[in-house]
VOBA-1610 file (N, C-alpha, C; in pm, whole numbers, padded with zeros to 5 digits, always signed):
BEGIN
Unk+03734-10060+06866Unk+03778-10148+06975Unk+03719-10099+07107Unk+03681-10204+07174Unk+03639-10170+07320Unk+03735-10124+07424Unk+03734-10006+07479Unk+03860-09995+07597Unk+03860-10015+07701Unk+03696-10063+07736Unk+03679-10076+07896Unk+03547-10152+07900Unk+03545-10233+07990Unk+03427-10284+08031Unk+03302-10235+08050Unk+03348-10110+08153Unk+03294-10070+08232Unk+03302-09935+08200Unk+03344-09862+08157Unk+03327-09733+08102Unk+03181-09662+08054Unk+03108-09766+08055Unk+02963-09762+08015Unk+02834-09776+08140Unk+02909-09854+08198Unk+02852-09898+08329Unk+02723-09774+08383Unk+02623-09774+08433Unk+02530-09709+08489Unk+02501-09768+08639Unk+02519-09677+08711Unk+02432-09710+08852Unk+02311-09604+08880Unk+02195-09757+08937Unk+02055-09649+08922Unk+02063-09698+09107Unk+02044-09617+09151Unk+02000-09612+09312Unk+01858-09624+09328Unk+01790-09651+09361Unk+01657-09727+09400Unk+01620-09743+09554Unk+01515-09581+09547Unk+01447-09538+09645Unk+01505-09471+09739Unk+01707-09441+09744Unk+01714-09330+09838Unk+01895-09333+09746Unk+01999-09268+09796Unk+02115-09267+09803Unk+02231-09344+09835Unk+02248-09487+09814Unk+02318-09552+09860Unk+02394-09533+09958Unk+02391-09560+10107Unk+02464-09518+10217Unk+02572-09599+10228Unk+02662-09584+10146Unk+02827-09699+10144Unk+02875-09732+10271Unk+02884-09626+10342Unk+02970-09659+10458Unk+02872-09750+10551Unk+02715-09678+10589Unk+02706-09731+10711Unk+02640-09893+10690Unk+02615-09905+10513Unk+02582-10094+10503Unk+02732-10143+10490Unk+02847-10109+10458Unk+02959-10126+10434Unk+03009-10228+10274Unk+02930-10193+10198Unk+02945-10201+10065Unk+03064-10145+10005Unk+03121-10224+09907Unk+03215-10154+09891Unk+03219-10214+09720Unk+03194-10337+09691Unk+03189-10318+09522Unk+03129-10487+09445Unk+03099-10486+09368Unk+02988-10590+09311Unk+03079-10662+09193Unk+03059-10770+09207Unk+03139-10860+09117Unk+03071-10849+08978Unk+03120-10802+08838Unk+03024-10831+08749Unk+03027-10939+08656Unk+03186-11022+08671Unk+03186-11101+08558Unk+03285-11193+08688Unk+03262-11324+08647Unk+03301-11456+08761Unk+03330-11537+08644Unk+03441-11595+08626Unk+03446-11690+08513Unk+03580-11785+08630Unk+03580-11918+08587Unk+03716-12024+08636Unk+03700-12043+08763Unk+03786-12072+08842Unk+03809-12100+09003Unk+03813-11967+09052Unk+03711-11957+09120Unk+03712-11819+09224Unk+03678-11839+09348Unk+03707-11762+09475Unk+03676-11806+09614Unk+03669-11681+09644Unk+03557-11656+09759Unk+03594-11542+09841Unk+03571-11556+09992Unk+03640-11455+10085Unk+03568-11506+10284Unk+03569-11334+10288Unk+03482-11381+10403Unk+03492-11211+10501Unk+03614-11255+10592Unk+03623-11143+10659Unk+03723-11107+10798Unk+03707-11194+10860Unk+03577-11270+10953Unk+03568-11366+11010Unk+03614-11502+10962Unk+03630-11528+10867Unk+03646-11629+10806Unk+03757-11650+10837Unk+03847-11818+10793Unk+03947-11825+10828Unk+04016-11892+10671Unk+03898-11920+10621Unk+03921-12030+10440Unk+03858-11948+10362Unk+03909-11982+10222Unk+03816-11923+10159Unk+03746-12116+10108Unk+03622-12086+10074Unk+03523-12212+10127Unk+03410-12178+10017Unk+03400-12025+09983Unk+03262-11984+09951Unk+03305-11934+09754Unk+03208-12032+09701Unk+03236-11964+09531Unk+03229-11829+09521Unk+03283-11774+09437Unk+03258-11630+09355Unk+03195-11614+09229Unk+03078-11569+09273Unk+02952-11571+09162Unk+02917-11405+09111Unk+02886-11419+08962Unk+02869-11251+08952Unk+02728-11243+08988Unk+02724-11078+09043Unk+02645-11045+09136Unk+02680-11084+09263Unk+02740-11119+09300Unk+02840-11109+09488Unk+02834-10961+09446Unk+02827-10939+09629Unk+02819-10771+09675Unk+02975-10798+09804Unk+03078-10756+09758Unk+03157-10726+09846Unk+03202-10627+09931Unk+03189-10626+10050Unk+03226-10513+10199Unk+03359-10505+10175Unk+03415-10427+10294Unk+03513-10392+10336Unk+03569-10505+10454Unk+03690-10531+10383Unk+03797-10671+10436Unk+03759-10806+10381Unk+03661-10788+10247Unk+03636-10883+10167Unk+03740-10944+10105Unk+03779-11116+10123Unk+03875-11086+09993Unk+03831-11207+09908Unk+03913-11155+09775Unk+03880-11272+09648Unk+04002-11344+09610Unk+03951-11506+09608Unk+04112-11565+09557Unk+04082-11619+09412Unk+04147-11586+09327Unk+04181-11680+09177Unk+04235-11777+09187Unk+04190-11915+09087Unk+04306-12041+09070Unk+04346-12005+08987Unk+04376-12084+08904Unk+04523-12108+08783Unk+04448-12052+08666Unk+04297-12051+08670Unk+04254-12041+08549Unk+04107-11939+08600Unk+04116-11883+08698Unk+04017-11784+08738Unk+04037-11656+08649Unk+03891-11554+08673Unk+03909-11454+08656Unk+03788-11362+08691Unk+03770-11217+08759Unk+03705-11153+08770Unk+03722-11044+08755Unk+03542-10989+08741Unk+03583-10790+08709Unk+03498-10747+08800Unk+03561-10658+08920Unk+03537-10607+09028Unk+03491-10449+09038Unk+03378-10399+09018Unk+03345-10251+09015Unk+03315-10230+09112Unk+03349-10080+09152Unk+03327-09989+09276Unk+03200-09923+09267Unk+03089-09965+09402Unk+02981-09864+09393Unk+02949-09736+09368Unk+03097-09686+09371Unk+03087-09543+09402Unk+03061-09441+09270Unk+03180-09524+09222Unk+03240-09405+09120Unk+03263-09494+08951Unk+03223-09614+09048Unk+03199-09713+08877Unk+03408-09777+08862Unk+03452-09715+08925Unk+03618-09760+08889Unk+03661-09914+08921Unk+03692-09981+08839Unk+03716-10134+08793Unk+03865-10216+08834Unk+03836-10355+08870Unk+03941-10405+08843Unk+03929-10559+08797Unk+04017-10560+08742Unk+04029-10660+08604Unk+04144-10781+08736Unk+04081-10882+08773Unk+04158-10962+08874Unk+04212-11097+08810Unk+04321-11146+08757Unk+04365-11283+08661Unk+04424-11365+08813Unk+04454-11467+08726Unk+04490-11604+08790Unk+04545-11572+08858Unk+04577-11691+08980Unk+04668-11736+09091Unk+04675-11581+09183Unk+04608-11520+09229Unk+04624-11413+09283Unk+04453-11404+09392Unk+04534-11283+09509Unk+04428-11291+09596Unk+04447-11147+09601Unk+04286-11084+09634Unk+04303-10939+09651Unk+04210-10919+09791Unk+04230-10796+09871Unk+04165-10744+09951Unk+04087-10691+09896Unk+03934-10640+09954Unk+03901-10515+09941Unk+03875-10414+10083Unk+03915-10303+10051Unk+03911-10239+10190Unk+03904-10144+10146Unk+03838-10001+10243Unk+03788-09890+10236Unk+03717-09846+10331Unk+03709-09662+10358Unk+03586-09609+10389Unk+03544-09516+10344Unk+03406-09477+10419Unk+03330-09382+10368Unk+03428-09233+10387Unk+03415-09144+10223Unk+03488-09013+10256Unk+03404-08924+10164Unk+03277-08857+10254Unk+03180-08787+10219Unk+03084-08874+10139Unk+03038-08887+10016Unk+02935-08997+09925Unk+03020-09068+09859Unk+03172-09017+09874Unk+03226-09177+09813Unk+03314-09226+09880Unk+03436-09315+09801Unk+03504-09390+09937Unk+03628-09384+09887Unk+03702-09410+10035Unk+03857-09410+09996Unk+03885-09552+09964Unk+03956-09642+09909Unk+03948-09767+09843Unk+04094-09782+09849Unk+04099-09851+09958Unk+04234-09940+10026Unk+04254-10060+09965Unk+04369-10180+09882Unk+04344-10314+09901Unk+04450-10357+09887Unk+04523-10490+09950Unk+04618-10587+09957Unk+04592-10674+09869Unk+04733-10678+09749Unk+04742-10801+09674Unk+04821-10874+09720Unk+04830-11006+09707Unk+04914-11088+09746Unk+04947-11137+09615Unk+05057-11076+09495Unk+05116-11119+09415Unk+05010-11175+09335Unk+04995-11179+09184Unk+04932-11204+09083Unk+04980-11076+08933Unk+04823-11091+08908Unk+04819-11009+08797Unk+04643-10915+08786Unk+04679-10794+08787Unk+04571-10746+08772Unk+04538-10599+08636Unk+04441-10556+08571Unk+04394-10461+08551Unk+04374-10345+08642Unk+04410-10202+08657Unk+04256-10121+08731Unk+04242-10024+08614Unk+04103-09983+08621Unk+04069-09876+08514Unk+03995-09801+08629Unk+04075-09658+08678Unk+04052-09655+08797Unk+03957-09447+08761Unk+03829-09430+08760Unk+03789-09312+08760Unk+03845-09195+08860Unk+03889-09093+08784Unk+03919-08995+08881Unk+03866-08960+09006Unk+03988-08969+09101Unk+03972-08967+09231Unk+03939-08831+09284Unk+03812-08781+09277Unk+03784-08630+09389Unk+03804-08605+09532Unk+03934-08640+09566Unk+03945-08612+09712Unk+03934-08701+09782Unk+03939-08878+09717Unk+03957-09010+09772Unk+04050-09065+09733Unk+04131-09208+09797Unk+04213-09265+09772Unk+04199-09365+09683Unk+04234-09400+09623Unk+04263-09563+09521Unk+04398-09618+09560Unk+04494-09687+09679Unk+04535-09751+09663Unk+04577-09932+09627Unk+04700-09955+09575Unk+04681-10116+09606Unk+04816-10127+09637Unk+04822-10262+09802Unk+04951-10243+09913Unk+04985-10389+09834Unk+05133-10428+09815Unk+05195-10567+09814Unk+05268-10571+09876Unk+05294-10675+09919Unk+05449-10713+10033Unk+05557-10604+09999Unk+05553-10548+09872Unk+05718-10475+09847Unk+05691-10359+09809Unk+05553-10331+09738Unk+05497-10149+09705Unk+05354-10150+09719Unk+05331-10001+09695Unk+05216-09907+09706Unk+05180-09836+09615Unk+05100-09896+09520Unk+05059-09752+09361Unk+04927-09699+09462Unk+04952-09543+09410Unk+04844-09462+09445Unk+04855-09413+09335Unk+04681-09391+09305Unk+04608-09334+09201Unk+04522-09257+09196Unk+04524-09157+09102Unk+04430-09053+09132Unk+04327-09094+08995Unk+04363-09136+08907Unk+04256-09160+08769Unk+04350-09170+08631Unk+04334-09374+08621Unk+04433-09430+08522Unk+04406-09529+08529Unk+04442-09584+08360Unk+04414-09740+08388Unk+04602-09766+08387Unk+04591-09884+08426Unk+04741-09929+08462Unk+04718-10080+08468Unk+04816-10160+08427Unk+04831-10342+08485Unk+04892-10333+08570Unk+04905-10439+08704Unk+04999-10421+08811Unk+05004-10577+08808Unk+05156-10627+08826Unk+05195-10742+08816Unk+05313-10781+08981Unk+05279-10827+09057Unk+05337-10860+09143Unk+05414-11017+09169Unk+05543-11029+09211Unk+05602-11151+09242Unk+05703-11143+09324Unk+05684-11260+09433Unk+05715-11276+09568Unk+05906-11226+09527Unk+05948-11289+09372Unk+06048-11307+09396Unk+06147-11175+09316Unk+06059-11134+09151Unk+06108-11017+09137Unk+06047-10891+09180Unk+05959-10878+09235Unk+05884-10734+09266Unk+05790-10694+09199Unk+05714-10605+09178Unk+05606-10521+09127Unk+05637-10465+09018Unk+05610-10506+08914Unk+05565-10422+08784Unk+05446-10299+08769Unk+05486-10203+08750Unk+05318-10093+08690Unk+05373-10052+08549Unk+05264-10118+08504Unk+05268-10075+08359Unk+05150-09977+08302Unk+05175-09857+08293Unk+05108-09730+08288Unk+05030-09741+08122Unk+04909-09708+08104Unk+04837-09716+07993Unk+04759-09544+08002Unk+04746-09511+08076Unk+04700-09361+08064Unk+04718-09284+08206Unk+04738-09168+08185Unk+04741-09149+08377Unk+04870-09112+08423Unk+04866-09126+08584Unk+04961-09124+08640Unk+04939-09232+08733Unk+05076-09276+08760Unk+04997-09394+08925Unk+05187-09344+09015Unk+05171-09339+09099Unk+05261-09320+09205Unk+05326-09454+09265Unk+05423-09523+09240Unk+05486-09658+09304Unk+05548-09620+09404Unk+05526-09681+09523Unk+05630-09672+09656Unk+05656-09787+09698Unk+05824-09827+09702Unk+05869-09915+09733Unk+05884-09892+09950Unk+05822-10028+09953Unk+05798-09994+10124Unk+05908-10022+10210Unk+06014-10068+10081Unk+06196-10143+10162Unk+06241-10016+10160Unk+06261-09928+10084Unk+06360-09831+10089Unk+06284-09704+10093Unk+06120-09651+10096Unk+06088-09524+10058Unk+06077-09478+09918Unk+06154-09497+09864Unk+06213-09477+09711Unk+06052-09477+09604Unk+06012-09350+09533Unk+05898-09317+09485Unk+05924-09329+09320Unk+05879-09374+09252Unk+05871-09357+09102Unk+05736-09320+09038Unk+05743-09248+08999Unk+05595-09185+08905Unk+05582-09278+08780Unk+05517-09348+08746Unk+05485-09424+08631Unk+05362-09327+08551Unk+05366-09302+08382Unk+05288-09264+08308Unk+05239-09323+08194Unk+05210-09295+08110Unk+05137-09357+07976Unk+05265-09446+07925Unk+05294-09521+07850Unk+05395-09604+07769Unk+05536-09649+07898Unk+05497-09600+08024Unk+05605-09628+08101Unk+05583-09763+08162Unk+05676-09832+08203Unk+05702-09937+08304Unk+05741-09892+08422Unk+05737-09883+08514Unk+05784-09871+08694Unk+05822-10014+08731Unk+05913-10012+08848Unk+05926-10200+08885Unk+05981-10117+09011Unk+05961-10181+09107Unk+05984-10178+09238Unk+05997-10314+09281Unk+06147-10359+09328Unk+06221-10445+09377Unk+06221-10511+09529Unk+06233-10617+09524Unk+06279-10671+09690Unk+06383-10630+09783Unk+06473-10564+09690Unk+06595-10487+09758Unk+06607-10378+09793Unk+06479-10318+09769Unk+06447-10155+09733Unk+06434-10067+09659Unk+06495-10091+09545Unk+06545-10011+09429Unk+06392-09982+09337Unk+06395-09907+09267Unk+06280-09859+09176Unk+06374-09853+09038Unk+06317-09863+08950Unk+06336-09792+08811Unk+06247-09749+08720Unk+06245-09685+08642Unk+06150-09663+08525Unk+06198-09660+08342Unk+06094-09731+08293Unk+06179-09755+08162Unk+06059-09721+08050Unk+06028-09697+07948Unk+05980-09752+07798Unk+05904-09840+07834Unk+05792-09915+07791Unk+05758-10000+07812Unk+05723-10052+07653Unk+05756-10175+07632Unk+05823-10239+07494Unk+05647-10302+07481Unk+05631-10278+07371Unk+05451-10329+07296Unk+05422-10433+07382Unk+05527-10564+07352Unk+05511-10723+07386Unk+05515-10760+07549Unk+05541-10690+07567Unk+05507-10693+07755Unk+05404-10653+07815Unk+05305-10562+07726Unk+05165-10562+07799Unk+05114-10637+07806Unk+05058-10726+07893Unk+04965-10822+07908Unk+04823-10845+07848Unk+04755-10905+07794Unk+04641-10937+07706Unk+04559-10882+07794Unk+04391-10792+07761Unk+04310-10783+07831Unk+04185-10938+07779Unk+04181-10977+07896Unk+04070-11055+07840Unk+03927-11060+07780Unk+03915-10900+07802Unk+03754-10831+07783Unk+03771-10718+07621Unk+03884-10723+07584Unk+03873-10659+07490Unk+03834-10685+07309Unk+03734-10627+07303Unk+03732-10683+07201Unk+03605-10825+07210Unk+03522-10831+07283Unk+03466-10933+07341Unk+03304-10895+07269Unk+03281-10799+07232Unk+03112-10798+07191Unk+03018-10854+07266Unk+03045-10832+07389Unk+02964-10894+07503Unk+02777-10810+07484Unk+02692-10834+07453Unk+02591-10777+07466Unk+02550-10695+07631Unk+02485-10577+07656Unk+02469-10527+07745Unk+02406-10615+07850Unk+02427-10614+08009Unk+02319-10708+08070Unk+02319-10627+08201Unk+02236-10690+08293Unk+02227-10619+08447Unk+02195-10695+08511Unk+02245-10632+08636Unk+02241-10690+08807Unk+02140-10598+08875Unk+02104-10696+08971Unk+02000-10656+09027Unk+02085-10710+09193Unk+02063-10608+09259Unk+02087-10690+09444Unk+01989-10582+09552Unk+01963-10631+09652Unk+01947-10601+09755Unk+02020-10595+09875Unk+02031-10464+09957Unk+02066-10473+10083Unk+02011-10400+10178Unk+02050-10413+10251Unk+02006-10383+10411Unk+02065-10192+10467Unk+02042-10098+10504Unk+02104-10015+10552Unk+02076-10020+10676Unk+02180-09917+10692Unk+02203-09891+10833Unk+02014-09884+10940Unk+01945-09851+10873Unk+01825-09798+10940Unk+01739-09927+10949Unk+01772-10026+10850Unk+01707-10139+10853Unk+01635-10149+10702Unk+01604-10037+10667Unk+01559-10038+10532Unk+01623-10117+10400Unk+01500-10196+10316Unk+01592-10287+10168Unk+01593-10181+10076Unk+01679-10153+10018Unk+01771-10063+09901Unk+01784-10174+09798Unk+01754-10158+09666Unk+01782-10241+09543Unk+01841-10123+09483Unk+02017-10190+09456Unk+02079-10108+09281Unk+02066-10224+09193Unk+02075-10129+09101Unk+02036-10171+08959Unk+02176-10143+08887Unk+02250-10272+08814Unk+02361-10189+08742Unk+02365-10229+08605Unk+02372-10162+08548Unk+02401-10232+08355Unk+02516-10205+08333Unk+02584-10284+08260Unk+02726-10296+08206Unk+02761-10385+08084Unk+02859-10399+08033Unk+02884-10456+07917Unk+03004-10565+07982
//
C-alpha cells in the first residue's frame, strides 16, 4: 500500500539554491482535481482557477467547492497537505535559515498533513477555535464552525491549542484530540471508522513532473524541477 504521495517526491534546484524567502515561494500545487480557486493578499475574490503546477507565496490562499481537491507540497522540506472539499486554507510563512517556518489559517473543512520533520521551523495550522503545532507527523485535521476541531493522530505528535481557554492536548498515533467552542479539549482512542478516506491511497498513479520558473530576488530565472507520484 502507498502511504504517501509525496514521500517520494524529489526536488532538483536548477542553477543555484532556491532563495525561498527573498522570491517568496512558499509551495507548488501538485495535484488540482474539482472546483478549486485561489487569490493573493491583494485580491479581494477568489476569481482565479487552481491548476497543478500553481506556485504559491506567502498569504496565498486556496478555496475548495463541494467536490474539490488538492495536494499542496512545501519547497522546502517536501512536507504535504492533502486539502478536501468546502474548505479554504492560507498559506503563510518565512524564511528561517534555508528553510521556512510554515504558518496557515483554515477556515473549517477537512484536511491531510504529512508533515516532514521540523529542524528548528514551525508547521503550524490556526482555526477560529485551535492551533496544532507540529514538529513531524501525518495527522487529519477536521474543523467546524459549530463542533470544533478534530486531530486525528496517524504517527507523531501534533500539539492542539484551544485559543478560548489556553487548554493544550498532545494528540499521538491512534489518538483523537477535539478542541471545542467552549474551550474544553479532550483526548480519546480513536475508533478505525472515523478516519477519514485518503483519496491518494492506493491510487497507482504513475510517476510525473513539474517544471516552473521564477524570478529571484536578483532578477535572475531559477527553474525547479519536481517528480512525484
Amino acid at each position: 500500500m502507498r502511504t504517501s504521495t509525496l514521500r517520494s517526491v524529489t526536488l532538483i534546484l536548477v542553477m543555484t539554491v532556491l532563495p525561498l524567502a527573498a522570491a517568496q515561494k512558499m509551495a507548488v500545487v501538485t495535484k488540482a482535481a474539482g472546483e478549486l480557486y485561489t487569490k493573493s493578499p491583494d485580491e479581494k475574490k477568489f476569481t482565479r482557477p487552481l491548476k497543478t503546477g500553481t506556485v504559491l507565496s506567502a498569504g496565498d490562499e486556496v478555496q475548495t467547492g463541494r467536490d474539490g481537491f488538492a495536494v499542496i507540497v512545501f519547497l522546502d522540506d517536501k512536507s504535504q497537505i492533502k486539502l478536501y472539499e468546502n474548505c479554504t486554507l492560507e498559506i503563510d510563512g518565512k524564511r528561517n535559515g534555508r528553510n521556512l517556518d510554515k504558518n496557515m489559517g483554515m477556515s473549517f473543512g477537512k484536511l491531510k498533513a504529512e508533515v516532514s520533520r521540523q529542524s528548528g521551523t514551525e508547521f503550524k495550522i490556526a482555526t477560529p477555535t485551535s492551533v496544532a503545532s507540529v514538529k513531524g507527523t501525518d495527522f487529519w485535521m477536521i474543523s467546524d464552525e459549530k463542533t470544533g476541531d478534530q486531530i486525528i493522530g496517524l504517527s507523531g505528535l501534533v500539539e492542539l491549542l484551544n485559543q478560548i481557554s489556553g487548554q493544550v492536548v498532545t494528540v499521538g498515533s491512534n489518538q483523537t484530540g477535539s478542541s471545542l467552542p467552549n474551550g474544553s479539549t479532550d483526548l480519546t482512542v480513536t475508533q478505525p471508522e472515523n478516519i477519514p478516506e485518503d483519496s491518494e491511497e492506493d491510487s497507482g498513479d504513475a510517476p510525473e513532473q513539474l517544471r516552473f520558473e521564477y524570478q529571484d530576488a536578483n532578477g535572475n530565472i531559477r527553474e525547479v524541477i519536481i517528480d512525484y507520484r
